[in-house]
N, C-alpha and C positions, 0 to 999 in steps of 0.2 A: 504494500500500500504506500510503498514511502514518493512514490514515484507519479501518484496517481493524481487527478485532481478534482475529479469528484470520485463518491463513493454514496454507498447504500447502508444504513444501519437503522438497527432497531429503536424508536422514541418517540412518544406518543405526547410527552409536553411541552415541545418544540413549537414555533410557529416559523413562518414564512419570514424570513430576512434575521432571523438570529444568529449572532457570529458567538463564537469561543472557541476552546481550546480544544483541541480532540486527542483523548487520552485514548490508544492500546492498550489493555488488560490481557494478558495472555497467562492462563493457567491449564499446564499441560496441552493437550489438542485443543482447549477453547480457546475463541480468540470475540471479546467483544468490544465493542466501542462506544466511550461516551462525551458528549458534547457539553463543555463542563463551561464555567465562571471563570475557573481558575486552571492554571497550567500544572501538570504534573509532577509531584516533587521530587528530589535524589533520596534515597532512601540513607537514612540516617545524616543526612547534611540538609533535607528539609529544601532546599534552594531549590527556587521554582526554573523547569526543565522543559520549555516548550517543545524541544524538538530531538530526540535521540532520547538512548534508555537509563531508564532511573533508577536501576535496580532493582533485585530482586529480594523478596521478604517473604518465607514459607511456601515457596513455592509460585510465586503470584511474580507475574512482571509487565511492572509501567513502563510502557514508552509513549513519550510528545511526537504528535503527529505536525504543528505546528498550530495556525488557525485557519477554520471555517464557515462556511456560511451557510444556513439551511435555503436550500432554491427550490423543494418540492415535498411535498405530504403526500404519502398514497393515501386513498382510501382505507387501507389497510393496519395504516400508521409508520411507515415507513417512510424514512428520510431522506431526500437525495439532497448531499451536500456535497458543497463546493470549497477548494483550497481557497485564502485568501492570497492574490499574487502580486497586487498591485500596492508600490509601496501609498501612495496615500491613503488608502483604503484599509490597511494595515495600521498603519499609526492610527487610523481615527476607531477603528477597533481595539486597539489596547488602552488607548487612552480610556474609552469608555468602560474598559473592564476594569482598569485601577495599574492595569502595569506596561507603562509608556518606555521602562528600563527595558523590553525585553525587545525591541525594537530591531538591535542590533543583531541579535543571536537570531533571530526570524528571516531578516535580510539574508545574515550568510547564508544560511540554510537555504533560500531560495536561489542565491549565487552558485552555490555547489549544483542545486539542481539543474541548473541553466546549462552546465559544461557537460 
């Protein structure tokens, strides 16, 4: 998924134009995704991890997908969301979520994907 820029995932109290963080949950062969307020932390250093993995605790592992945007609700309650890739659109997403620091670490992450 790291490559993708939209994707499908399960969430039912989503609406149409909400951005955040999208966390990877992987425990053993499950693998789900949630579209969160806040970015993914390092496990045991707490600092928030937009984008690459945060460690693992009992089995369980976060990774930051970066940020998204919900662009469609099935009928069903499925999500289709969208990476965000454009930087103003990005700053004016963090800003609105509380963390305007992470600005930088989102950019590179988009720069690496470019090449």
């Amino acid at each position: 998924m790291t490559t993708e820029t939209t994707a499908w995932i399960h969430k039912t109290t989503l609406m149409i134009g909400q951005a955040g963080f999208l966390a990877e949950i992987v425990s053993g062969s499950v693998i789900r995704h949630r579209l969160r307020d806040h970015p993914p932390t390092e496990y045991g250093t707490y600092k928030p991890r937009p984008v690459g993995s945060c460690g693992t605790h009992n089995g369980v592992t976060h990774i930051g997908r970066g940020v998204w945007r919900v662009q469609t609700i099935a009928r069903n309650g499925r999500v289709e969301i969208v990476k965000v890739t454009d930087h103003s659109e990005l700053k004016k997403v963090l800003e609105e979520l509380g963390y305007p620091d992470l600005l930088d670490d989102l950019l590179y992450d988009l720069i690496g994907q470019a090449e």
